[in-house]
C-alpha angles and dihedrals in degrees: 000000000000119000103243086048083073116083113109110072118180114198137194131213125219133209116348091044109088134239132257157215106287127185135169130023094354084052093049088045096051093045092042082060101040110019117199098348132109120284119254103248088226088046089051097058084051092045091046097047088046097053075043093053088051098049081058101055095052093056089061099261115124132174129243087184138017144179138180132228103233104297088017079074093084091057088046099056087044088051083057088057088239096104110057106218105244081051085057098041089051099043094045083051096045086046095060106045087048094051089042080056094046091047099054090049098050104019116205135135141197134270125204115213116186120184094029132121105261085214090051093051090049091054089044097060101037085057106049123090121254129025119325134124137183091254110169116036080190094162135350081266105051139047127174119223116198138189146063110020097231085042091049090048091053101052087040087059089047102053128047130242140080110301117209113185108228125230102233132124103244150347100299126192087014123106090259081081088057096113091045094050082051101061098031078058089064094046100046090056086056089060120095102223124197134230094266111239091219136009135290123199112214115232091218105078104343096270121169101229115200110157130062096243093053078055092058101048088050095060093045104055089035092090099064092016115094119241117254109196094149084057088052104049087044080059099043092060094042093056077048100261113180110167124032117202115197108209083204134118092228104035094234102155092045090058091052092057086072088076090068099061098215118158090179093057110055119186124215122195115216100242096056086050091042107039 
């Protein structure tokens, strides 16, 4: 694919964003895997961006690149045709029991700071006592730190900025999911990937993915690995990205592209081009 092919990106958000309403095949795929009992709360986000990525295309509007938020990683590697959709639907289940379980046996918990240096967040971190990473670079404004509570308080009180405690169940992309990387590692190599139809850039570091086993490692490394988005959207405007598209119900990576101050990039949320 030729560079100035690539200007339409869809994204998808991970935990923190909510579920939503799903039909056709990924309700029959999520039903197909669960039958008649409660949604995972992380399989309903995937459930829900997916439905969303549909109703988009439908609308005409089809990606030449994507990339995922965290968990937002698993649609978009469905939305790249590499990740069949039961696949998704079982490994998003199967994710979040092993990181509920994760999260009761070592508690923790994440910590927004906005305003504050991303740098300074990352020494921060590496120099308090206990567990604790800089685990989401979201804007250039704003870094997540995540781990142990006493360890989260101390690294908030030694950088400035404004600190939101997140509502998430644990202490994600921080060593504390170490047991649960470990096993989504196994279940993921049993998982038959595609060659991906169009590009995926990993959240990880920015990479352009563009073979089904890059995908793969991807997903397997997601779970301790911090998130980069900053990494992404920077990549994104240098494969000459113009308009960003978020498959998500509350348009929270949309909002975060306002950070980067951009006029040439502008982000839509589903619900404003679907409504």
């Amino acid at each position: 694919m030729h560079r100035e092919e690539i200007r339409r990106a869809v994204v998808f958000p991970g935990q923190g964003t909510v579920g939503g309403e799903v039909s056709g095949s990924v309700r029959e795929a999520v039903q197909g895997y669960l039958g008649e009992t409660e949604t995972p709360y992380q399989l309903s986000v995937f459930a829900a961006t997916v439905d969303l990525l549909y109703r988009l295309r439908e609308r005409g509007i089809v990606p030449d690149v994507v990339a995922g938020h965290s968990l937002g990683e698993y649609a978009a590697a469905h939305a790249a045709g590499s990740l069949r959709l039961e696949d998704g639907v079982r490994l998003v289940a199967e994710r979040d029991r092993l990181m509920g379980e994760a999260a009761r046996e070592r508690p923790g918990g994440m910590v927004a700071l906005v305003g504050a240096d991303p740098a300074e967040v990352a020494r921060a971190a590496e120099e308090a006592e206990g567990v604790v990473v800089a685990a989401n670079f979201n804007t250039p404004r704003q870094t997540v730190i995540s781990g142990e509570r006493s360890a989260l308080e101390a690294v908030g009180e030694r950088v400035r900025g404004r600190k939101v405690a997140l509502n998430v169940a644990g202490a994600f992309h921080s060593p504390l999911m170490q047991p649960a990387s470990r096993k989504m590692e196994a279940l993921l190599a049993e998982v038959a990937l595609e060659e991906p139809e169009i590009p995926m850039v990993g959240a990880t570091d920015g990479a352009v993915l563009s073979t089904a086993e890059e995908i793969r490692e991807a997903l397997r490394g997601q779970m301790l690995s911090p998130v980069r988005w900053v990494a992404v959207v920077e990549r994104f405007i240098e494969l000459g990205v113009r308009e960003i598209f978020e498959a998500g119900e509350d348009g929270t990576l949309t909002r975060m592209l306002r950070d980067f101050k951009r006029k040439d990039v502008e982000g839509h949320a589903a619900g404003e081009v679907l409504s």
